[in-house]
N, C-alpha and C positions, 0 to 999 in steps of 0.2 A: 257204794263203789264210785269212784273220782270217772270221771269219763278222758280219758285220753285222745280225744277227739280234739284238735287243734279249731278253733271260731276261725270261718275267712274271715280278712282282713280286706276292708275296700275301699280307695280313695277315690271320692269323685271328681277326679280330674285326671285331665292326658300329659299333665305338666312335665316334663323332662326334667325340670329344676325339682320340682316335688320329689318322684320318683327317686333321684339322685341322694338325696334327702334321707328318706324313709330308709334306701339301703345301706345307706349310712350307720344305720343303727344296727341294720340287719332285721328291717321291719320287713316280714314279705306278706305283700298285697295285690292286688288286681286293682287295673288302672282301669276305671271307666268315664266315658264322655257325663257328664250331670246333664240333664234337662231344662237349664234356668237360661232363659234370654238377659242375659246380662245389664245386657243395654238399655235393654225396656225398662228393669228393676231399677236401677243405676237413677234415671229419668224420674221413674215414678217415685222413687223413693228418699232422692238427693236430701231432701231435707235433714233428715236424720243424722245426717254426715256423721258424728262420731260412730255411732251404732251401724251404720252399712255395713262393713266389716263381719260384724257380729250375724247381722240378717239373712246376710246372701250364703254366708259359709253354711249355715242351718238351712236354706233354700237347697241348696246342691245336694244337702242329705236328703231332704223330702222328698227332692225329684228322681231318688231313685231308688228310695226305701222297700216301694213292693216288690222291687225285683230280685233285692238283697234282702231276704227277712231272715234272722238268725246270724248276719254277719253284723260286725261292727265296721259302720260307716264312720269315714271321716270328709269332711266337706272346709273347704279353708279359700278366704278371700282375702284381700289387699286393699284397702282402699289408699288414695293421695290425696291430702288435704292442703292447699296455700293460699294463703289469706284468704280465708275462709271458703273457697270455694272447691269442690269435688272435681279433681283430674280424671276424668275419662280415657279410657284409649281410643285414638282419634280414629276418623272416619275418611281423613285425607288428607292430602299432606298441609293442607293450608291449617287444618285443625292442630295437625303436631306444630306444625310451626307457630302458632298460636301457645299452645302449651308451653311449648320451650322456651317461648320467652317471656311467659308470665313466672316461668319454673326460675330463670338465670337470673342470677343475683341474689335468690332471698331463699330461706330456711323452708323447706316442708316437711313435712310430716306425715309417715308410712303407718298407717295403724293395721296390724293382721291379725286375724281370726282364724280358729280353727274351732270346728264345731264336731263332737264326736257323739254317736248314737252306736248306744250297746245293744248287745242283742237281747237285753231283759227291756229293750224300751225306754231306757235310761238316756237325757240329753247330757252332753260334760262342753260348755262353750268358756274358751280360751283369747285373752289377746295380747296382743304386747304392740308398743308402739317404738319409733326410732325417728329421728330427724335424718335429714339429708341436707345440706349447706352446699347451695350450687354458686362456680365460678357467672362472674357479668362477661357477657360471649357474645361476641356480632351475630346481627339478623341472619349477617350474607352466611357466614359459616354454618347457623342452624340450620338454613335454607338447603344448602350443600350436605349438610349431615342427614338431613331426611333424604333428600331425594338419593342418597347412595346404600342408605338401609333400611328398606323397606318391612325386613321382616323384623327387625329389632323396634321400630316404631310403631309397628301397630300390634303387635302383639304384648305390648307394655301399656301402662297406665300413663306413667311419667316419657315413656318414648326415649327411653336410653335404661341400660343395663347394668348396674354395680359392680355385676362380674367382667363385664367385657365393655368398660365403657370409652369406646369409640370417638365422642362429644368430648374426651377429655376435661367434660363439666365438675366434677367432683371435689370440691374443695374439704371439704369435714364431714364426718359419718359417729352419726352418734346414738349407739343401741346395739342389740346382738344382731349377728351377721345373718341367723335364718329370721329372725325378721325384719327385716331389708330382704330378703328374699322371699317375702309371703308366704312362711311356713314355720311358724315359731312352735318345733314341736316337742321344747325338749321337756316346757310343761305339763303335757299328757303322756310321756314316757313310760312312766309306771301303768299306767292305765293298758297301755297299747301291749306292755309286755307280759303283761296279767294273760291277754288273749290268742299271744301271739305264738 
């Protein structure tokens, strides 16, 4: 006999972007905070750089596995890579400004993960990557663009938005739109509808 018992579905993240995402599809899940200090990882781990992405998304599953045993977790990170070093989300505004202008003028590169644990214990890790091509932009106007949004700068990696970009920085975009958005899900589609 087929069990008609629907698997929760759980994203470990509070992401509003995410969230917006998954109902897209008509994916419904419970949005929960993960347990991973970000920044500490981020730190400890930089070296890796391509693979962060990969690391941390599977980190936010683990941190919250025994609580969801029997649901299919998904866990998804972003990381920003420019000449060769790992963009963080900064710490203050001198930090973003600092980003922003190592960011303006030159090509980076968004690699996203999504890491999904089924409820037979099964891992399924995903990425896709996109470039981003920024405008060369005065100090003084980064200066000004941080100090007037503060929640779009430290709640980003890169300290400016795709969807709502403010910096007017954005010269060329090259890759799918949800990954530039840190959720490339339409790889695990089938997967997600299997359970859902």
């Amino acid at each position: 006999m087929i069990s008609t018992i629907k698997t929760q579905i759980v994203l470990a993240s509070t992401s509003e972007t995410r969230r917006r995402i998954l109902e897209s599809y008509n994916i419904k899940a419970k949005y929960v905070e993960h347990a991973v200090e970000e920044e500490k990882e981020i730190v400890k781990h930089k070296k890796i750089k391509e693979n962060l992405a990969r690391y941390l998304a599977q980190k936010k599953v683990e941190s919250i596995k025994e609580r969801y045993q029997k649901s299919l977790i998904i866990g998804s990170d972003q990381i920003i890579l420019c000449k060769g070093d790992v963009i963080n989300k900064p710490n203050s505004e001198e930090e973003a400004v600092k980003n922003l202008l190592l960011l303006q003028g030159n090509c980076h590169r968004l690699i996203s993960a999504i890491c999904v644990l089924t409820p037979e214990g099964r891992y399924k890790t995903i990425e896709d990557k996109a470039k981003v091509y920024m405008k060369k932009i005065q100090a003084s106007d980064i200066e000004t663009y941080v100090k007037n949004n503060k929640s779009i700068v430290y709640s980003t990696s890169g300290s400016y938005k795709i969807e709502n970009d403010k910096l007017k920085c954005i010269k060329k975009i090259e890759g799918d739109r949800e990954t530039i958005l840190g959720f490339p899900i339409k790889r695990i589609l089938p997967l997600l509808k299997k359970y859902n």
